[in-house]
DSSP file (Angstrom, degrees, kcal/mol; ACC not computed):
  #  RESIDUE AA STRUCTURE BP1 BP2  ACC     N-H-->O    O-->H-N    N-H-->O    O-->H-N    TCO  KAPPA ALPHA  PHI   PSI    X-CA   Y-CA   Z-CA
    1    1 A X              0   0    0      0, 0.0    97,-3.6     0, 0.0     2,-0.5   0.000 360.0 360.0 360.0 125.7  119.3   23.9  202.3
    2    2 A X  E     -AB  62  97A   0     60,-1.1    60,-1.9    62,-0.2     2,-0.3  -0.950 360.0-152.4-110.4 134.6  116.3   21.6  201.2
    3    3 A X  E     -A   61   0A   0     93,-1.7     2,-0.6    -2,-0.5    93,-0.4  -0.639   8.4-171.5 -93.0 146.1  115.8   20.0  198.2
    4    4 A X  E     -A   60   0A   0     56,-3.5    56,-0.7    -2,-0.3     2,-0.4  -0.734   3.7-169.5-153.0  98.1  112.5   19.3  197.0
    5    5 A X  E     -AC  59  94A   0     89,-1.9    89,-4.1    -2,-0.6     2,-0.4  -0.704   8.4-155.3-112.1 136.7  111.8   16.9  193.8
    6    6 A X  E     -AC  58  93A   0     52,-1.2    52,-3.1    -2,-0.4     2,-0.4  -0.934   2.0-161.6-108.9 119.1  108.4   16.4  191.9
    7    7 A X        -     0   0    0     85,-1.9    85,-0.3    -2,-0.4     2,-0.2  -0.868  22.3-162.8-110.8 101.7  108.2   13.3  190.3
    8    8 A X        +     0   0    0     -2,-0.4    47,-2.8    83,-0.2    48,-0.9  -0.469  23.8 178.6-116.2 125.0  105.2   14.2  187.7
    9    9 A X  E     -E   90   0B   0     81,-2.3    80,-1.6    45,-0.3    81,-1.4  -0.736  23.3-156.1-108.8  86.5  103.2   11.7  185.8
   10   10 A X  E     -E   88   0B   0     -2,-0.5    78,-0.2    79,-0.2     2,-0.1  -0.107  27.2-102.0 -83.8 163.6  100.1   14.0  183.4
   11   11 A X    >   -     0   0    0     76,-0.8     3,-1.6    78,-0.1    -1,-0.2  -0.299  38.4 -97.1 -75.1 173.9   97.3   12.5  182.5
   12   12 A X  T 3  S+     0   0    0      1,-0.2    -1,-0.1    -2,-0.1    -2,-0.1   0.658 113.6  59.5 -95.7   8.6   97.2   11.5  179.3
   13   13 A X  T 3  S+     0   0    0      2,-0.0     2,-0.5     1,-0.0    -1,-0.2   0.481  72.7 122.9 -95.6  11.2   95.2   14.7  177.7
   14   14 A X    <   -     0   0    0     -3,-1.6    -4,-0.1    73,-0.1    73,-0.0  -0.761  56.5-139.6 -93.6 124.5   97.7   17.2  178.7
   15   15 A X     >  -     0   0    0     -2,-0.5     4,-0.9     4,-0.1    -1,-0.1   0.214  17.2-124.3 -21.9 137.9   99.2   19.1  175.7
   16   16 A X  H  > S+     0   0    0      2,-0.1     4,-0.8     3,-0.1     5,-0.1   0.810 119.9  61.3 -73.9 -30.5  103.0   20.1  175.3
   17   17 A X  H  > S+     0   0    0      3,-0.2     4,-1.9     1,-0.2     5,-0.2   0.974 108.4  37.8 -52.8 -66.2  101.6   23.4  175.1
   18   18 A X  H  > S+     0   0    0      2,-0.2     4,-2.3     3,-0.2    -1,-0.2   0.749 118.7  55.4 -40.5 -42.6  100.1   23.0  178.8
   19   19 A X  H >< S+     0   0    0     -4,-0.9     3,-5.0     2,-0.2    -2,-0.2   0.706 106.9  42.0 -43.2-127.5  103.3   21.2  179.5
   20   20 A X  H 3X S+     0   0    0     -4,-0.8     4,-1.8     1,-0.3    -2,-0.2   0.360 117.7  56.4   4.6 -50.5  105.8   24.0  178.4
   21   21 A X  H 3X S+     0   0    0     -4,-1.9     4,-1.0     2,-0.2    -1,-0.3   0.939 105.3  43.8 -44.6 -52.2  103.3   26.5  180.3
   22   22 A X  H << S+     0   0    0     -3,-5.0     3,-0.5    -4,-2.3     4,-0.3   0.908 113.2  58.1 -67.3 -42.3  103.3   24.9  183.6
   23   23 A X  H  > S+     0   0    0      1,-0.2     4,-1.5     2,-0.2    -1,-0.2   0.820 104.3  47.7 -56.3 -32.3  107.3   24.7  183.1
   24   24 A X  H  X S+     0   0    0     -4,-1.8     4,-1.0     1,-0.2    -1,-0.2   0.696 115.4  54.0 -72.9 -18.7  107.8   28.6  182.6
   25   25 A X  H  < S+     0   0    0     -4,-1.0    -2,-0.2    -3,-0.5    -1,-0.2   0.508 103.6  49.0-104.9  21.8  105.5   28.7  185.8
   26   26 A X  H >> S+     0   0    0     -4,-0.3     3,-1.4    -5,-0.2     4,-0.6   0.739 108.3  52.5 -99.2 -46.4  107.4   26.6  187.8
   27   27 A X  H 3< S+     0   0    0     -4,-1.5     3,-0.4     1,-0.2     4,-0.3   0.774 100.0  71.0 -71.7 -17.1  110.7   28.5  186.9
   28   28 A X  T >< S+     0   0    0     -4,-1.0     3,-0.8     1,-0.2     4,-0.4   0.640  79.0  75.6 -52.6 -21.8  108.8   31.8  188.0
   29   29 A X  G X> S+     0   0    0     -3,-1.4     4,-2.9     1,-0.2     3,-2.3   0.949  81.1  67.0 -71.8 -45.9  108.7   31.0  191.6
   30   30 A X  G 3< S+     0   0    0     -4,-0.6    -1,-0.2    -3,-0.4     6,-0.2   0.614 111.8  30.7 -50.2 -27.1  112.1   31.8  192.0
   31   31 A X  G <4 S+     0   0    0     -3,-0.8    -1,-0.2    -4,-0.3    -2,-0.2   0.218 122.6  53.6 -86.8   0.4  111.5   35.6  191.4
   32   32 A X  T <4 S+     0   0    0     -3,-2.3     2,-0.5    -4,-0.4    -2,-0.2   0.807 112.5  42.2 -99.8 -66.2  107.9   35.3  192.9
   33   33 A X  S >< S-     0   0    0     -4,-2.9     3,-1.2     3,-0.1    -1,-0.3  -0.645  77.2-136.8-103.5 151.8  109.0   33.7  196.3
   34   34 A X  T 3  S+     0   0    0     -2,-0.5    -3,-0.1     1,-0.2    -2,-0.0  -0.376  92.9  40.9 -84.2 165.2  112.2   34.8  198.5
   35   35 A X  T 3  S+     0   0    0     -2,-0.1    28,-2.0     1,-0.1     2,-1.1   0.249  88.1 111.0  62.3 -15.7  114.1   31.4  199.8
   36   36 A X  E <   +D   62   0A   0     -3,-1.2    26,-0.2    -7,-0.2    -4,-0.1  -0.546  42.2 172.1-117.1 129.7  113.6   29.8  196.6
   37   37 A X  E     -     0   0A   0     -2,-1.1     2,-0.3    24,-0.6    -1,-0.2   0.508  53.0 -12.8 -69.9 -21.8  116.9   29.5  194.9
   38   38 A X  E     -D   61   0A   0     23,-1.3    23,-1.5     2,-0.0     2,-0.3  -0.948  47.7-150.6-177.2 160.0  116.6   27.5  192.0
   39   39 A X  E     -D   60   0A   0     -2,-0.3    21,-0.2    21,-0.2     2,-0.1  -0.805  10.0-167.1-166.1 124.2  114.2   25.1  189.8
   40   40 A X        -     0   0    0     19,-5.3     2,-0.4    -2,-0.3    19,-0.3  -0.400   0.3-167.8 -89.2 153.7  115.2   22.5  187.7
   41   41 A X        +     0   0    0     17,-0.2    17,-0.2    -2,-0.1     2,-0.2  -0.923  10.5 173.4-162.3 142.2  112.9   20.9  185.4
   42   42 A X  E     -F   57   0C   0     15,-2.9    15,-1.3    -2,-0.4     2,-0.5  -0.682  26.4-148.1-136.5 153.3  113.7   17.5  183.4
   43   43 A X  E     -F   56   0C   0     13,-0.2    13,-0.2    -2,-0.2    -2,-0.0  -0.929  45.0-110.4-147.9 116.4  111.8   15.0  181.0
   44   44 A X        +     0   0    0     11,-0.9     7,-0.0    -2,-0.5    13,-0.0  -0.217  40.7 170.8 -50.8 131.9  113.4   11.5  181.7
   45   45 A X        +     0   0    0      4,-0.0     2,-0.7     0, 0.0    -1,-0.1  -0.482  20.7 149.8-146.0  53.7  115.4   10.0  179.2
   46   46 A X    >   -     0   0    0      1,-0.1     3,-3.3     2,-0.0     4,-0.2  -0.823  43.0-146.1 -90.2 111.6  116.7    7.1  181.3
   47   47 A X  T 3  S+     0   0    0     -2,-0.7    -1,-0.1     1,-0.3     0, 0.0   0.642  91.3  83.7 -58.3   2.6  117.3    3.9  178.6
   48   48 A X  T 3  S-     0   0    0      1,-0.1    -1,-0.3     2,-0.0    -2,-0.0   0.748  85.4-149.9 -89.5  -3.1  116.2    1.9  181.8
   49   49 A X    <   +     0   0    0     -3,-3.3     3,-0.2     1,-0.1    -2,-0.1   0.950  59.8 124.7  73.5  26.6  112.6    2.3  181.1
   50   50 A X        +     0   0    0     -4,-0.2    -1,-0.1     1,-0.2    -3,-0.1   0.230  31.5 108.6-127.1  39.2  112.2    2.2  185.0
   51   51 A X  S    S-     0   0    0     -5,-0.2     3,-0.3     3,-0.1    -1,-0.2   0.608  76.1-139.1 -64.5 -29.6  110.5    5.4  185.2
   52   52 A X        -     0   0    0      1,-0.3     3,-0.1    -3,-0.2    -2,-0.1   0.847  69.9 -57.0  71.3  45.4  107.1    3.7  186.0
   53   53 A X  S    S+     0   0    0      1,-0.2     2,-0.5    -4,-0.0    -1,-0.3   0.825 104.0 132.0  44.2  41.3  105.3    6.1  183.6
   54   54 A X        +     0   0    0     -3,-0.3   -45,-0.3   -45,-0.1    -1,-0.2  -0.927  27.6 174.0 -85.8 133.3  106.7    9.4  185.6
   55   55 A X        +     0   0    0    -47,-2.8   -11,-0.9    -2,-0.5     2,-0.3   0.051  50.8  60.6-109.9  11.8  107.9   11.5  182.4
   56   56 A X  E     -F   43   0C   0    -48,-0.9     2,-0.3   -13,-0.2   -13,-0.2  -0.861  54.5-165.6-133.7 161.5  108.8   14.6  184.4
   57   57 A X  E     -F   42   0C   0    -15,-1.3   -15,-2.9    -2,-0.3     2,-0.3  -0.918   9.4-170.9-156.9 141.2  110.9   16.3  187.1
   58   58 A X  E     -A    6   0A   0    -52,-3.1   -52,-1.2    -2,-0.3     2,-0.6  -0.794   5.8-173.5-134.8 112.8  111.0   19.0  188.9
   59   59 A X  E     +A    5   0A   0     -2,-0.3   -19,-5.3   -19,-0.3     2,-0.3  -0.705  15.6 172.9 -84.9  95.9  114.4   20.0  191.4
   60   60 A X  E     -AD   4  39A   0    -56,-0.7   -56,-3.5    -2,-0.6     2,-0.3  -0.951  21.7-147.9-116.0 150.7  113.9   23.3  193.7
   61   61 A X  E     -AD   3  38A   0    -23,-1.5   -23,-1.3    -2,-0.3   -24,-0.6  -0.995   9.1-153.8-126.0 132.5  116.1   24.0  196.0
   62   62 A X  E     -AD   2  36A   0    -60,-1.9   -60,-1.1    -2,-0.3   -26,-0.2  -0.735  17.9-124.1-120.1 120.2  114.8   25.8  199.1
   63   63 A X  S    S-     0   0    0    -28,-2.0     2,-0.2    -2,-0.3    -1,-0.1   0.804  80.8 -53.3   9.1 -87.2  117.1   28.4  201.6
   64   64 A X  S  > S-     0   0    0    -63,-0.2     4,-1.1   -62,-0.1   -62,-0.2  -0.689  76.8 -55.9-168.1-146.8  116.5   26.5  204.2
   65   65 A X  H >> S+     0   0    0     -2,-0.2     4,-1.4     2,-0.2     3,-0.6   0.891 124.5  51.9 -80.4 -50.1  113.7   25.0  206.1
   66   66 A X  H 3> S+     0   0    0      1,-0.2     4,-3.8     2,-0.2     5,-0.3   0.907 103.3  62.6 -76.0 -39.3  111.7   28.0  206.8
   67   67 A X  H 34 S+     0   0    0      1,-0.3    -1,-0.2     2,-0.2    -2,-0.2   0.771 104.0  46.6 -71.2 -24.2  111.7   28.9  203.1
   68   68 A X  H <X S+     0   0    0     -4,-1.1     4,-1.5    -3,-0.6    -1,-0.3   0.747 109.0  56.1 -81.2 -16.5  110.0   25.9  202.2
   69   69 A X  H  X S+     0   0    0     -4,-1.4     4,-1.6     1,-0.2    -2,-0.2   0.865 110.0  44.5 -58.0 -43.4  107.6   26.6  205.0
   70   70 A X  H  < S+     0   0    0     -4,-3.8    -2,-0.2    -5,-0.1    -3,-0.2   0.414 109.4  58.5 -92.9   9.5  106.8   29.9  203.6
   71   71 A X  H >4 S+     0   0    0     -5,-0.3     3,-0.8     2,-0.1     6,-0.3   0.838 101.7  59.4 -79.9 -62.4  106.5   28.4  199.8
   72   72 A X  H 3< S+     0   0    0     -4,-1.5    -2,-0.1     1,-0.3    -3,-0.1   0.791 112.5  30.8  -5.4 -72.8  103.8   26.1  200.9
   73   73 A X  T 3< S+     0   0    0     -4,-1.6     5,-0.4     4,-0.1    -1,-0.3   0.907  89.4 123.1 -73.9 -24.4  101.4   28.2  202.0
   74   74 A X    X>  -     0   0    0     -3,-0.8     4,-1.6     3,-0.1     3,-1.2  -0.020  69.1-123.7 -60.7 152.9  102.2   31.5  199.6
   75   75 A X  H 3> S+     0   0    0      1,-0.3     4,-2.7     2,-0.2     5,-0.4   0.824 111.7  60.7 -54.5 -39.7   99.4   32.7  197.6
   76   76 A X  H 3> S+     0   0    0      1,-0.2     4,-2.6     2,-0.2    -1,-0.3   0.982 108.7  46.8 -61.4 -37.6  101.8   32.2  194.1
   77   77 A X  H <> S+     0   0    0     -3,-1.2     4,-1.9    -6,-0.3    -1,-0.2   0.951 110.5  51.9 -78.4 -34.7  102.0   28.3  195.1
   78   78 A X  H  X S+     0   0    0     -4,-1.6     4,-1.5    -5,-0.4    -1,-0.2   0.872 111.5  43.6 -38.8 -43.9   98.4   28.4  195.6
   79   79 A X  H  X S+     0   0    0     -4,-2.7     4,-1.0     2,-0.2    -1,-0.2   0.873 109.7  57.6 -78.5 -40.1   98.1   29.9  192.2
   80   80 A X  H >X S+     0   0    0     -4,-2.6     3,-3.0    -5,-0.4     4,-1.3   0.984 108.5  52.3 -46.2 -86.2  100.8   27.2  190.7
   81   81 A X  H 3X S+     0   0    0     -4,-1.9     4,-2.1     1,-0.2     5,-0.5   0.612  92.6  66.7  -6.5 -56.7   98.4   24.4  192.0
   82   82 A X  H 3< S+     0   0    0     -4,-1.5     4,-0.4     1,-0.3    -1,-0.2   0.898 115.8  27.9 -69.4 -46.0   95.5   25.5  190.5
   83   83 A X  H << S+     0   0    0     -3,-3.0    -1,-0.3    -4,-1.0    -2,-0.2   0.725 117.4  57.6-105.5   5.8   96.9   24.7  187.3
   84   84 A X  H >< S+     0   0    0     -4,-1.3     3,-1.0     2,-0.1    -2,-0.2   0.933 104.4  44.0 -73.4 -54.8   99.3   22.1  188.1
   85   85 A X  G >< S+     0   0    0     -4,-2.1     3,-2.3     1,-0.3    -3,-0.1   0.912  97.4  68.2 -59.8 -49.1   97.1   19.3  189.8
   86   86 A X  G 3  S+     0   0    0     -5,-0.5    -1,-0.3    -4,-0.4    -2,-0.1   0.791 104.2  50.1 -39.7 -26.3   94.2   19.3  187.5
   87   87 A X  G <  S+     0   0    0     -3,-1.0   -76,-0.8   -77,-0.1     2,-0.5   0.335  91.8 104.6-113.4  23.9   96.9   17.8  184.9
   88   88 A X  E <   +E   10   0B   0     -3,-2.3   -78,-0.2   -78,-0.2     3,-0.1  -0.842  35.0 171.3-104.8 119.0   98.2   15.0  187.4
   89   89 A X  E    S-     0   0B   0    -80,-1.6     2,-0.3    -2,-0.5   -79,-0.2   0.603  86.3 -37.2 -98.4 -37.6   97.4   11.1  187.2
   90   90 A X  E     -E    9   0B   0    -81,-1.4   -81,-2.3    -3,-0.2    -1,-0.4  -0.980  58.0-162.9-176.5 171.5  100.0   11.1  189.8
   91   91 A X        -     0   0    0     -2,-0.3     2,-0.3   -83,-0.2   -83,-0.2  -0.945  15.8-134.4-162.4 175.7  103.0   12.4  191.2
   92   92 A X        -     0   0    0     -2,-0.3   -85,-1.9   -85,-0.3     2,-0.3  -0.868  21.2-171.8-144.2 138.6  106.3   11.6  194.1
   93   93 A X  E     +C    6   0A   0     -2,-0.3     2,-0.6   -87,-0.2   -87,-0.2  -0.987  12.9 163.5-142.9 131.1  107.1   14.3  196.1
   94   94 A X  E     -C    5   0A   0    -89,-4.1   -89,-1.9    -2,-0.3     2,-0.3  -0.847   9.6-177.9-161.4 120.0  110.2   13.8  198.2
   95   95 A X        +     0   0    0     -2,-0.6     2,-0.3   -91,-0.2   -91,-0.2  -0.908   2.9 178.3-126.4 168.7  112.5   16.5  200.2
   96   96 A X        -     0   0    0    -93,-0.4   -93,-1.7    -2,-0.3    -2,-0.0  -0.831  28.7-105.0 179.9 129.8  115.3   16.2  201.9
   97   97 A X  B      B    2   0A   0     -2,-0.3   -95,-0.2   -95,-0.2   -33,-0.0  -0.155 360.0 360.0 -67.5 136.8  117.8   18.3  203.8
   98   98 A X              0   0    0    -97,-3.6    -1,-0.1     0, 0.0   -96,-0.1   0.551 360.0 360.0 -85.7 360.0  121.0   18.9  202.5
């Protein structure tokens, strides 16, 4: 099993509407691509304030190794992208086998 957390910072002219879009298309992948099992998505509300202006998360959990090989490339993550990055000042990407 891999896990594979987005820690998502927007610029600061993205909409809650844009938001709240990008979130329904994040939770789509799980019926879109086979291997992935599940995707969480969070807006930090840690009182330590040591978020570093990240306000977002997003937690997928991947099959296994291969299934995150074959998320990468598929055409649907391709398609994700296109309107996720365009709304990034910056972002933490970090996986790690379970």
């Amino acid at each position: 099993m891999i896990r594979h957390i987005l820690l998502i910072k927007f610029k600061d002219s993205v909409g809650s509407r844009e938001i709240a879009d990008l979130e329904v298309l994040f939770a789509s992948m799980v019926s879109k691509i086979d291997g992935v099992d599940s995707v969480e998505w969070g807006t930090n509300n840690s009182p330590e304030q040591l978020n570093k202006g990240f306000t977002h998360s997003v937690f997928m959990t991947f099959t296994n190794e291969q299934a995150r090989e074959n998320y990468l490339p598929h055409p649907e993550h391709e398609t994700l992208k296109k309107v996720f990055v365009p709304l990034l000042d910056d972002i933490v990407v970090f996986d790690y086998q379970v």
